[in-house]
N, C-alpha and C positions, 0 to 999 in steps of 0.2 A: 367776542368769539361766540359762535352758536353754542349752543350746549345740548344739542341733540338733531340727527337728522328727522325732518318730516317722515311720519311712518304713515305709509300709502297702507290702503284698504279699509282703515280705519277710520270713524267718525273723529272729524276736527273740534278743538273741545269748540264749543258754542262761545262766539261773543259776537258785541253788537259795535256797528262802525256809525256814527254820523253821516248823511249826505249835504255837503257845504252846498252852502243858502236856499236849504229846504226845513220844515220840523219832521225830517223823520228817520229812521235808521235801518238799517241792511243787517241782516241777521245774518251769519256766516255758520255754517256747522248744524246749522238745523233744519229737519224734512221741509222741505218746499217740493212743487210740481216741475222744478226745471233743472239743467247744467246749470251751475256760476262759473263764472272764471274772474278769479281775482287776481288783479296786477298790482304789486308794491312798487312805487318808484321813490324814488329818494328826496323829493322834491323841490320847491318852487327854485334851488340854486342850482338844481342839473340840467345842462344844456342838451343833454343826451338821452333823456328823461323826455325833455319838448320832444326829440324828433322819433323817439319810439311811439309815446304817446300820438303822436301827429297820424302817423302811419297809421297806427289804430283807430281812429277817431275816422278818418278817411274810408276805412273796410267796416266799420262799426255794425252798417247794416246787416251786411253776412254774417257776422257775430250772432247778432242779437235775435238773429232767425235762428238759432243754433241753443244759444243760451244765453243767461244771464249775466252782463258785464258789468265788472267792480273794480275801479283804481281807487286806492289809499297812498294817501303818506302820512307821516308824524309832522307835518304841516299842522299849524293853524288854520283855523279857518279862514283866518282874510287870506292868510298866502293862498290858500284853494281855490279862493274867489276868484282872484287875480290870477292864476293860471290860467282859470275858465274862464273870464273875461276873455284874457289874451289871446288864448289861442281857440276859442269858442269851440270846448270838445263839447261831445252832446253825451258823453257815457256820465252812471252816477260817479262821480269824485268824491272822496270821504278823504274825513281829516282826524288827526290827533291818532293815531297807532300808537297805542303805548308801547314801551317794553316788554309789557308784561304778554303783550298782545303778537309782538316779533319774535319771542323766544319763542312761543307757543307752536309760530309756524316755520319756526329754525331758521330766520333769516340771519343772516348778517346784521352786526349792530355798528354805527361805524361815529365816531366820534369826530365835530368838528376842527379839519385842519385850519381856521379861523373864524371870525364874527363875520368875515365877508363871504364866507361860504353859507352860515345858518349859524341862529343862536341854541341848536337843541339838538340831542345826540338823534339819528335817523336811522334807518333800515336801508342796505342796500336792497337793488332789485332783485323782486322774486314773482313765478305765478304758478297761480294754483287751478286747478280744475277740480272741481266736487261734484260728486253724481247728487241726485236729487234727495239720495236717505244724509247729505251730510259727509258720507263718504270719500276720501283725498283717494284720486287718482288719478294724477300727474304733479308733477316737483320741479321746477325749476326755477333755482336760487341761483345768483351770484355776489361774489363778496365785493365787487366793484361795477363801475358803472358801463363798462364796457363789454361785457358778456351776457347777448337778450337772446332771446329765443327770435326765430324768424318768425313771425306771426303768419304770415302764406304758412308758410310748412306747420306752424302752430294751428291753425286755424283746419286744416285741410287731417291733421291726423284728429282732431280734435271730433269732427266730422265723420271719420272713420270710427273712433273709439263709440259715440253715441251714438250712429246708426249702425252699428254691430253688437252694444253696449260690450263690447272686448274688457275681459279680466284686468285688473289691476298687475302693472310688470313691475321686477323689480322686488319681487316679499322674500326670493330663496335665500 
């Protein structure tokens, strides 16, 4: 269970993600020069996860003229590889999301319905938009694996919000 909604307008507390088969790591929550947009997916055992992520990976370009793109799971790093292998996305992929690291962003935590699903409790999906002080302004979580954003329509208000920089909705 989450134990708190993400509170938009707010700086995200700061931690750092791994990028799988690189040495270096993505800082989340702290001032940089651009938008992030970070995607949680549930990983290497969701099939629903390939075809969001696919879709993504296909528009990437428009993305990344836009801002900065970041998917995590609580994957290991060889599962990470092995996604990136197989489905050869080109966005950074990070791995190992703690707990500590889910609660933080109010995800969903979701415990394996078996060893053949994954051996390690996971995050369902969630994504994030941050302005460049750090700042959370956009939320969207789901507690299962069938509730995504439409990335067109994500992509396109996403666009509106930073070439307007439009206030954060959602605080009353």
């Amino acid at each position: 269970m989450t134990d708190f909604k993400p509170r938009v307008g707010v700086p995200v507390e700061a931690f750092a993600l791994s990028v799988a088969g690189e040495n270096r790591q993505i800082e989340i929550g702290r001032p940089k020069d651009r938008w992030t947009m970070l995607f949680v997916y549930r990983g290497r055992h969701c099939p629903r996860c390939k075809r969001f992520l696919g879709k993504l990976n296909q528009a990437l370009a428009e993305w990344t003229a836009l801002l900065d793109v970041v998917v995590v799971s609580a994957d290991p790093e060889d599962k990470a590889l092995a996604d990136k292998a197989e489905f050869a996305w080109d966005f950074d992929l990070c791995y190992d999301l703690s707990q500590d690291q889910m609660r933080k962003l109010g995800l969903y935590v979701s415990v394996p319905l078996s060893e053949a699903e994954t051996e390690r409790t996971f995050a369902e999906p969630g994504a994030f938009a941050l302005r460049p002080d750090g700042t959370l302004m956009l939320v969207d979580i789901s507690n299962g694996p069938a509730a995504r954003p439409d990335l067109d329509e994500l992509l396109d208000g996403m666009r509106f919000n930073v070439e307007k920089d439009r206030p954060v909705r959602g605080t009353a």
